[in-house]
C-alpha positions in Angstrom: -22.8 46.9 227.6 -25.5 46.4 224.8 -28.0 47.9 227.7 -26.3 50.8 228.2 -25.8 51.9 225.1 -29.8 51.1 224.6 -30.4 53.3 227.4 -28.3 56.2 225.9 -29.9 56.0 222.6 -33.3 56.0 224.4 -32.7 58.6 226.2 -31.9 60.8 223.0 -34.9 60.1 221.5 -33.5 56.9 219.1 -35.7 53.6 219.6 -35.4 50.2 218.2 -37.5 50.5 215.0 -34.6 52.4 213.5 -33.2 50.2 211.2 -29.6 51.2 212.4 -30.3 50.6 215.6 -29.0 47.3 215.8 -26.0 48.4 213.6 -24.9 51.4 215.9 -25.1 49.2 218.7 -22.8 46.5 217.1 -20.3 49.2 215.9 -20.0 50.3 219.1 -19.6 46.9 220.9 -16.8 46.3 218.0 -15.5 49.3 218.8 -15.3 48.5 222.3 -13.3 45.3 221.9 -10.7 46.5 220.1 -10.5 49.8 219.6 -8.1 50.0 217.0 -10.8 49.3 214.7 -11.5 52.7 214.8 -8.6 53.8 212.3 -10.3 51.6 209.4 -14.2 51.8 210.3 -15.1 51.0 207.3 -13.3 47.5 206.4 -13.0 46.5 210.8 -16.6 47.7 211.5 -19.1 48.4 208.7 -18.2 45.4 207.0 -18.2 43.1 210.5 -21.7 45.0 210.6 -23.2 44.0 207.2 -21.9 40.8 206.7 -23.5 39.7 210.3 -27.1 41.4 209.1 -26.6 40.3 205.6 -27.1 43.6 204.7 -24.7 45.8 202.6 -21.8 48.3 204.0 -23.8 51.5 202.4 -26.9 50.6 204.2 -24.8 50.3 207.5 -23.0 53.7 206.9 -26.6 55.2 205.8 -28.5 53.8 208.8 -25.7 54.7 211.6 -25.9 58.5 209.9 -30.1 58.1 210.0 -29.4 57.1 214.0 -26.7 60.3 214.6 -29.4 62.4 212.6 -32.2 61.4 215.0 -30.4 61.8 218.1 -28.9 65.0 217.3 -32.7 66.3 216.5 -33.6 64.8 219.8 -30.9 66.7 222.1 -28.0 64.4 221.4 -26.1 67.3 221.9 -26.7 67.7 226.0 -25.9 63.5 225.7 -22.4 64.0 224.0 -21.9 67.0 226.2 -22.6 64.9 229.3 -20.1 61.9 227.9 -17.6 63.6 226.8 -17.1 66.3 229.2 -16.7 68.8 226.6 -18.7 71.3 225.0 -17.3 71.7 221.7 -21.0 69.0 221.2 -23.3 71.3 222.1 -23.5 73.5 218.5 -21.6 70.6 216.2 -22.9 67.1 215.0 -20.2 64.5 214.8 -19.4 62.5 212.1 -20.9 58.7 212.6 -17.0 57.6 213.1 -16.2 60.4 215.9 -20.4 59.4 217.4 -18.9 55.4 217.4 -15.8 56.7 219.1 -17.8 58.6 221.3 -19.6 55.8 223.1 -16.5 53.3 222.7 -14.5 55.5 224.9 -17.5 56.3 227.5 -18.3 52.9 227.7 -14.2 52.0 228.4 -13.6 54.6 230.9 -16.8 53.8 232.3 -15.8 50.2 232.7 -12.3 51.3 234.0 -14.1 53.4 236.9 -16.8 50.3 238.2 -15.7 48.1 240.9 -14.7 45.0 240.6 -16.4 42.0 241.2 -15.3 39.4 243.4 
């Protein structure tokens, strides 16, 4: 999972020496495990986020906007287009909650749709 949403950053122009890289990518794989967590970002993600970085929750909320703000600049809005389906994304830049949700429920229904191994 952590490769694919490495490759969909990438390919929106968002690279690793962004410091909320790593803290988009974790919000997302939270969001993915339960996504419940959703409805209280802030105390079930942001704070997961910054406690396992030892960084603070307004650095994690700052750094996951600096990652939405670079992607967007970089034609995040053909990405969100192309995973949601919808092209509400392709004049509007989502809020870093909806942009979380965005890849959580990608990432599930992609999961959903791969075979299974045996």
């Amino acid at each position: 999972m952590k490769q694919t949403i490495q490759i969909l950053l990438n390919s929106a122009g968002v690279f690793s020496h962004y410091c909320g890289y790593r803290y988009f990518i974790r919000a997302v794989e939270l969001a993915v495990q339960d996504p419940t967590r959703l409805q209280y970002i802030q105390k079930a993600i942001y704070v997961t986020v910054a406690f396992e970085y030892a960084t603070t929750v307004t650095s994690v909320e700052r750094d996951i906007r600096t990652i939405r703000d670079v992607m967007m600049r970089n034609g995040g809005h053909q990405l969100l287009v192309r995973m949601t389906g919808s092209p509400v994304w392709s004049d509007r830049t989502p809020y870093p909650k909806d942009l979380i949700a965005i890849f959580c429920e990608y990432l599930l229904h992609r999961k959903e749709t791969l075979p299974m191994a045996q």
